[in-house]
N, C-alpha and C positions, 0 to 999 in steps of 0.2 A: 504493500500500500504506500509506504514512507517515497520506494522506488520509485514509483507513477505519479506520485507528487510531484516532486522532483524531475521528474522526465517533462512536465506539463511544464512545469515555470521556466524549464529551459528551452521547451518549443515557444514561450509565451516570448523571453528575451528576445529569442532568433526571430520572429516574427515579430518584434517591434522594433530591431536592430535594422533586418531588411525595408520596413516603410520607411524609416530615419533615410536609410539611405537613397529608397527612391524618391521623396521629396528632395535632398540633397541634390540629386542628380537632375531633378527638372528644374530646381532651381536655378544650375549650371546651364542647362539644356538653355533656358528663358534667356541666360545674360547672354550666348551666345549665339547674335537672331540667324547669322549666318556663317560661312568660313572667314568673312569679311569684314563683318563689326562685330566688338563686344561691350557690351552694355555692362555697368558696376554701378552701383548706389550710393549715392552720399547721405550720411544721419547732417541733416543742417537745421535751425534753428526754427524753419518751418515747417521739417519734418523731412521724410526720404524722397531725395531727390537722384533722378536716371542721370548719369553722363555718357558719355562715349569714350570708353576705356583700351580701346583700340581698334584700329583700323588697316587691314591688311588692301592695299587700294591698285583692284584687280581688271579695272576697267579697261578693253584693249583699245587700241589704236585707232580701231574700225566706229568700234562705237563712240568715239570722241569726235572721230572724225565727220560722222553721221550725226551726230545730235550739236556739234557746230556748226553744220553746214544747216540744220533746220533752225535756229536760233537768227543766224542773219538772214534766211530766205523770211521769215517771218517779218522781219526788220523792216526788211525791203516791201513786205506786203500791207506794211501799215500799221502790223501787230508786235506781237510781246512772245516771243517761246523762249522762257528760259531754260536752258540745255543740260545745267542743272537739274531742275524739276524733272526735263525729260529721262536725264541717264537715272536718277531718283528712281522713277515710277516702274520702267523693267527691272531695276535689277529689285524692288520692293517684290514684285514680281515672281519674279524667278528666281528667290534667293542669293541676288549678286553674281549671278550665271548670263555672259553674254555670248553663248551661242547663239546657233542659226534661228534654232525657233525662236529665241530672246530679241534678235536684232530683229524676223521678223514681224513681231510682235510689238517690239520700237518704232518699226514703219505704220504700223495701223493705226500706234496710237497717236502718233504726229499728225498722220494725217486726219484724224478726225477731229483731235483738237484747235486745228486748223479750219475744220469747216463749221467748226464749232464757233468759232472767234466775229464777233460783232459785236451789234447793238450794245456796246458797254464793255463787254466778254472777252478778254486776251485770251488767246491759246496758251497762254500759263495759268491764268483762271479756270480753264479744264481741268488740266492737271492737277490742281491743286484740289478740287472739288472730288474729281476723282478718285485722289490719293489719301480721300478720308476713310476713303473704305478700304485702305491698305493699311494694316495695324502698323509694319517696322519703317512705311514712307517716310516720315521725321527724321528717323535717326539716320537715312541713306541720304536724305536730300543734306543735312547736320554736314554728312559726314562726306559727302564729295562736294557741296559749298565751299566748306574748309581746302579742300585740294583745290577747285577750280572756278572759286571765285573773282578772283582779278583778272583771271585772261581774257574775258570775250566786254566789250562795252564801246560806249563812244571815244573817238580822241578826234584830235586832226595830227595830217599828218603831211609831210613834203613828198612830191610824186612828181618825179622829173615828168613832162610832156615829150610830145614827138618830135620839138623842132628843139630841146635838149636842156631846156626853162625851167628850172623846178618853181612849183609852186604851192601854196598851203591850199587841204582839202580838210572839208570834215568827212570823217571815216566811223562806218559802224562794223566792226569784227573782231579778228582775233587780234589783241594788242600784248600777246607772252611769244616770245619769241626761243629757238634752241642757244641753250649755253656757248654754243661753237658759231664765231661768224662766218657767216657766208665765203664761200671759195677756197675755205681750208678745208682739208680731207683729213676724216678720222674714221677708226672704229670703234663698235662696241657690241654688247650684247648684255645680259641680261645676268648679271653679277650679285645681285640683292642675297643680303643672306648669306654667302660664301664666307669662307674660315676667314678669321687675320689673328695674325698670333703677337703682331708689337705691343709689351707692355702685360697686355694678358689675352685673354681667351676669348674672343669676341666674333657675331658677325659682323659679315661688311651692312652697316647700314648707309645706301648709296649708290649710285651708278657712274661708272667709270667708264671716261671716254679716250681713249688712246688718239695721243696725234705727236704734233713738233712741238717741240719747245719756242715760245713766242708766241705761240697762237694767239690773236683775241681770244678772250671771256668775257661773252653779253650776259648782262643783267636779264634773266629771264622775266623777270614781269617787274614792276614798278615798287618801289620802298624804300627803306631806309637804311644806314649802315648801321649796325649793333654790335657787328665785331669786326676787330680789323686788326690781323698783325700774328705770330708766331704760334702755334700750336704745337707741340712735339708728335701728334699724331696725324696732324692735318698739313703740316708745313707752315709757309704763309698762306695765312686764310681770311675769307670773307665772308662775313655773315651778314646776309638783309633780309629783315621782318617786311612783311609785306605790312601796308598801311590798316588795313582793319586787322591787325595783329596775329592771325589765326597763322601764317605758315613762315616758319625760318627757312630761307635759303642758305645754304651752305655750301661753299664752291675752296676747293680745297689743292695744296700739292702745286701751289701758282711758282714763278721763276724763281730763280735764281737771282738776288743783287736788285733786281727791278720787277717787282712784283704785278702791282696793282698800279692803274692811275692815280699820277701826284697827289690830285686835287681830292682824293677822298678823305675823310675824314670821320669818326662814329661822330653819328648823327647826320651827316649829309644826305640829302635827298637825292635819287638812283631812278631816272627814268629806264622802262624795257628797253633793251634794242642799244643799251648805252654799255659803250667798252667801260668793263668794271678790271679787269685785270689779264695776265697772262700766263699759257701752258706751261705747268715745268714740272719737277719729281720730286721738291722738299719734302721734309718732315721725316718723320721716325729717329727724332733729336730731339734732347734735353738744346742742346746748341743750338741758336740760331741760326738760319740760312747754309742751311747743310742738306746737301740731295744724298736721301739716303733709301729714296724710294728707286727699285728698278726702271719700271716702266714711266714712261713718262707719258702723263695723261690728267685729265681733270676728274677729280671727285666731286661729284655734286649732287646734290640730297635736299628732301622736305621735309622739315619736323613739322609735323600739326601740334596746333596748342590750341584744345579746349577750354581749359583751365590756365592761368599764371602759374601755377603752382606743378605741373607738368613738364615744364620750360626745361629746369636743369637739375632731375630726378632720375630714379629709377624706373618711372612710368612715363619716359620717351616715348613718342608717337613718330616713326620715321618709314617715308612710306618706299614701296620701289616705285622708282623714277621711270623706267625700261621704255614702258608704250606711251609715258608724257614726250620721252626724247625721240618716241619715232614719229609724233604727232606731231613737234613741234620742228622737224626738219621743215616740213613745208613753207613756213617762218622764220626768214633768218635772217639777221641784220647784217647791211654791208658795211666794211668796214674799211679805211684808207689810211696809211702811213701820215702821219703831220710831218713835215717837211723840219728838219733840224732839231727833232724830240727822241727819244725811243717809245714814242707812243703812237698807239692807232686813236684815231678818230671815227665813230659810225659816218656815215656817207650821205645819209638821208633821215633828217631829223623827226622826233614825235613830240605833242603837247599831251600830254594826258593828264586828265582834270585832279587826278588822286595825287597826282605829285604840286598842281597852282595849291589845292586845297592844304596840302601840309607846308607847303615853303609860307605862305600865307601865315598859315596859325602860328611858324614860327618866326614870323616877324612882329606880331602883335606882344 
């Protein structure tokens, strides 16, 4: 009798050890809506509040390049498709999955959105209307805002004519430009992740593009300087927060003796498309200015920041760069020798409003 007691209270344990655990485990399942985003709770002052705890950022080429191209055709038609909302709403979708069926699936919804749009109604007003009856949309649209918000908007810009005249236009599209100026040749591939052993045990967080030493390096989208100068892991390096603060660029392993343009300085204001520095192999040195890198190429990387507090932690947010750099080849700034400098000059100038608005505030 004493036996079958005892045999019960131990089925009774293991059977409330096992539900412990499967709440556990959908708890887990909940934070993590896809292979793509993970969701974690804050205890704050009003109570439990969701963030976006990481972000694996899988969206390829094809589909950037498609939901860019409906964002200005929109533009052009008089309306609003923000390309955000659209890569949002399939990968909300499909769980962050942009195959065949996903892109075609991306084309239905454009275009319906599209014939959706009048009387008051943007084709982002669909979307968005749409996207209420998709429970994880918030956290996808959160969560590739934060990647690919500054690149597509108004500017003006200079655009030589036929008869060889540059002159000022205003321009609606993509205004983020590739790390590499135009007419220099390089490789890459798709590096994220990969071992690196200087110092200690890490991955590569970043995408590395092989070329010459000298190269230009354009400012891929518009902000400010935040770092600037020696890193023993990075070389000479430069970091620019983009204007509404959500993504650090990071452009790393620059020359030798002559790094970056004179004129920069933390806190300077860093138009896209604008020569920020030059290819080389530094870093992996307490020393300064010491090539102690093999290959010579450029590192360059996105931190998202949700949070301030994210920034320069153990809950980095750093995404692979891979199909932004094959997106943004199409994109590249030219760039020309200045005559009696060691420096390049871009070739054809931009106004973009995000940088009047910060040189402003910071004359006031």
């Amino acid at each position: 009798m004493r036996f079958r007691k005892y045999r019960i209270l131990l089925l009774l344990e293991l059977l409330l050890i096992v539900i412990l655990l499967g709440i556990r485990g959908k708890d887990l399942r909940e934070a993590a809506i896809s292979d793509s985003i993970e969701i974690g709770t804050l205890n704050t002052a009003e109570g439990k509040k969701d963030y976006i705890k990481w972000v694996d950022f899988t969206v390829p080429c094809e589909a950037l390049e498609y939901a860019c191209e409906q964002d200005i055709k929109a533009h052009e038609a008089g309306t609003e498709l923000d390309w955000v909302a659209l890569l949002a709403h399939t990968a909300s979708k499909w769980v962050g999955k942009f195959e065949k069926r996903a892109m075609r699936d991306m084309e239905k919804t454009a275009e319906a959105a599209l014939d959706h749009a009048g009387s008051g109604q943007t084709a982002t007003d669909f979307l968005e209307e749409s996207g209420k009856e998709l429970k994880y949309y918030p956290y996808y649209k959160e969560a590739y805002g934060a990647v690919l918000s500054g690149m597509i908007g108004p500017y003006e810009a200079q655009i030589r004519e036929a008869d060889g005249s540059v002159s000022w236009h205003r321009v609606y599209g993509l205004k983020a430009y590739s790390p590499i100026a135009a007419d220099f040749d390089y490789s890459d591939y798709d590096d994220f992740g990969a071992a690196r052993s200087y110092g200690y045990s890490r991955p590569h967080l970043g995408h590395d593009m092989m070329g010459q030493v000298g190269t230009p390096i354009i400012a891929v989208e518009s902000g400010y300087v935040e770092a600037l100068g020696w890193n023993q892991y990075g070389g000479w390096r430069i970091g620019i927060r983009s204007f509404d603060k959500k993504r650090y660029y990071y452009y790393a392993h620059l020359r030798q003796n002559y790094s970056y343009q004179s004129d920069l300085r933390e806190g300077s204001a860093v138009t896209a498309g604008q020569v920020i520095g030059y290819m080389g192999h530094t870093g992996y040195s307490v020393k300064e200015n010491v090539n102690n890198i093999e290959t010579v190429h450029l590192h360059w990387g996105i931190e998202l920041i949700f949070d301030e507090s994210q920034k320069e932690s153990d809950n980095e947010i750093w995404i692979d760069c891979y199909q932004l750099s094959q997106f943004l080849r199409r994109h590249r700034s030219s760039a020309a020798k200045a005559e009696g400098t060691k420096e390049w000059k871009r070739v054809l100038e931009i106004r973009d409003p995000a940088v009047e608005a910060y040189t402003g505030a910071q004359e006031l």
